[in-house]
N, C-alpha and C positions, 0 to 999 in steps of 0.2 A: 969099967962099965959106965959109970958117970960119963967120963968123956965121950963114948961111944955113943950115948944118949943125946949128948950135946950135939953131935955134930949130925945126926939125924933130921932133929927138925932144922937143922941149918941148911943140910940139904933138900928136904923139904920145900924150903921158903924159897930158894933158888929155882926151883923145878917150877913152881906154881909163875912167878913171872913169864917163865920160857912157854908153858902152857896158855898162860893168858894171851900174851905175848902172839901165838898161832893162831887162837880163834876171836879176838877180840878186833882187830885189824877189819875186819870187814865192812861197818860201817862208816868208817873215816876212809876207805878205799869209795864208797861209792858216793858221798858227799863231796869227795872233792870231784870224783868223779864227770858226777851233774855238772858242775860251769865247764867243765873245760865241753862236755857235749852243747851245753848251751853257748859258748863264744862260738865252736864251730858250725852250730844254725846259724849265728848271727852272721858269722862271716860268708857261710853260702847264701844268705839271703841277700845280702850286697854283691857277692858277685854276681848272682845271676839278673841283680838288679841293672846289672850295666848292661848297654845294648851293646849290641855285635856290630863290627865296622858294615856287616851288609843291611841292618835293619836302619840304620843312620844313614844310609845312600839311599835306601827306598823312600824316608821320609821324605828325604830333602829332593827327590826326583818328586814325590806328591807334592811338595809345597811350591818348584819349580813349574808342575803341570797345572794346576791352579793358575801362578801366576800368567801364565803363556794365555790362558783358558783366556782369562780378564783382559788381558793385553789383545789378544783378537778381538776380542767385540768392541771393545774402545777404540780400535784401529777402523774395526768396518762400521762403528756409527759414526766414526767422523768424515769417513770416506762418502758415507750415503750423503753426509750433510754437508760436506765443505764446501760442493758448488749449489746451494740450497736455491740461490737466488736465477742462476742462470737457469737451470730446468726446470723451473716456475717460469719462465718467460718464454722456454724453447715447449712448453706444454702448451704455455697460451697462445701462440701463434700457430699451433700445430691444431688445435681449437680453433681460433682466428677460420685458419681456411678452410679446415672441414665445414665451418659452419656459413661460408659464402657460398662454397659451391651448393650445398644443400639447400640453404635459397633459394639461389639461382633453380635449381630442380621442382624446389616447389613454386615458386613462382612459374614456371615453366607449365606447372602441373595445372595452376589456375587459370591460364592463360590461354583464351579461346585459340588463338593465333597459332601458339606453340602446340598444345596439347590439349584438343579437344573437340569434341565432348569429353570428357572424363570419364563418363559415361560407358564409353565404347572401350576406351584403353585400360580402367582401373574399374571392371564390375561389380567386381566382388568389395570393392575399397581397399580392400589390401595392402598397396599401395602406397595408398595416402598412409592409411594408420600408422606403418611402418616409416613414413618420411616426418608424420610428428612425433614419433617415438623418436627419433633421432634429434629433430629439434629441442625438444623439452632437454634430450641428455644431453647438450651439446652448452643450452642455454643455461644448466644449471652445473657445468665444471668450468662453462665461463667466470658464471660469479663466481664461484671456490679459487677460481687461479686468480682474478684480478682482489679477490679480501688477501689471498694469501701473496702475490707480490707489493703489495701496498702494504701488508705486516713488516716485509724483510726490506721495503728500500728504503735510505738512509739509519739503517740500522751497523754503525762501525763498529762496535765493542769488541773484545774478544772474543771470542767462541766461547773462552768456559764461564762466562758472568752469566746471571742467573738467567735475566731474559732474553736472553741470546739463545742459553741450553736451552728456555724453554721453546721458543721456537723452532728450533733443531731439533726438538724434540717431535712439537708438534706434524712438521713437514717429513719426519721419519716413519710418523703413524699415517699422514694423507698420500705419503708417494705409493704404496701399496695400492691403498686403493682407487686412488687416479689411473694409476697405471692400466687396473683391471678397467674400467670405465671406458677406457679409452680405446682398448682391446675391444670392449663392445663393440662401443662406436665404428670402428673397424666391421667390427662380422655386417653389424645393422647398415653400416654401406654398400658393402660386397654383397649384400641380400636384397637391398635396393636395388643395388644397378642390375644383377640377374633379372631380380622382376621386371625391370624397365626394360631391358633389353628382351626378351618372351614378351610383352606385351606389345613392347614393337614390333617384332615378327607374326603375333597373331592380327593385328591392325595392316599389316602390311601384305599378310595371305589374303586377307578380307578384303582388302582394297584390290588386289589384283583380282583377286574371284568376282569382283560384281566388274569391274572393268571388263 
């Protein structure tokens, strides 16, 4: 009987480990648990940190179409401006003669011999007004093209030094608008010479009719 005592709570003492043993595991399963979920965030947060072979070709096709962007305008403002000097000269003489003949026209115009009474040919004045409209915009791209070839001759530099750019620059901003000006001056001619010519033909009905 003693012994049989003995070996009870011996068995006992055995049992309770095995028990603890079952339910006691629990919380050291989920502590270690926790890092290993936490390395595995870490580790999908760096991979999906890397980009994909096609988001690195679309960059580099953006940072290529950029480039290309810049490289055309630098292409075509050098293009506007390489011969900067020569189409300043091929403007003034293209100036130059419009503004002879239109002279010559109004001179014509005041001149009893050629054209007159004025009277009878430009009634209304029309005319006239429209041949000084023409002179004044003739006379004042004159002065613009001879300050602006007198800026550019004897100027050697390179092109990309500063006063050079600026120039280039500034001839980049007046070719526009010369250009327009000069198109005018075009219509204001062709609108000229119609009137001139109807006014010729009504002077010329008129003068057969009293003949």
């Amino acid at each position: 009987m003693p012994a049989q005592e003995v070996q009870q709570p011996q068995a006992q003492q055995m049992e309770l480990p095995a028990t603890g043993a079952t339910e006691q595991p629990r919380p050291a399963e989920q502590m270690t648990a926790e890092p290993v979920s936490m390395r595995g965030g870490e580790a999908g947060d760096i991979c999906c940190g890397i980009d994909s072979p096609l988001t690195i070709t679309g960059n580099i096709i953006s940072i290529l179409t950029f480039i290309l962007g810049v490289l055309a305008s630098y292409l075509t403002f050098y293009t506007l401006t390489r011969h900067a000097l020569s189409e300043i000269e091929t403007f003034k003489q293209d100036v130059d003669t419009t503004q002879r003949q239109l002279r010559s026209v109004l001179d014509c115009y005041l001149s009893d011999s050629c054209l007159a009474p004025a009277v009878e040919h430009d009634p209304t004045g029309s005319l006239h007004a429209l041949i000084l409209t023409l002179t004044t915009t003739l006379d004042s791209l004159l002065r613009e093209m001879e300050y602006l070839k007198t800026e550019h001759l004897g100027k050697d530099e390179s092109w990309w030094f500063y006063g050079e750019l600026c120039r280039r620059l500034r001839w980049a901003n007046k070719r526009k608008d010369i250009s327009q000006r000069m198109a005018k001056v075009s219509k204001l001619a062709a609108k000229e010479h119609k009137d001139a010519a109807q006014h010729d033909k009504v002077h010329d009905h008129g003068s057969s009719a009293l003949a």
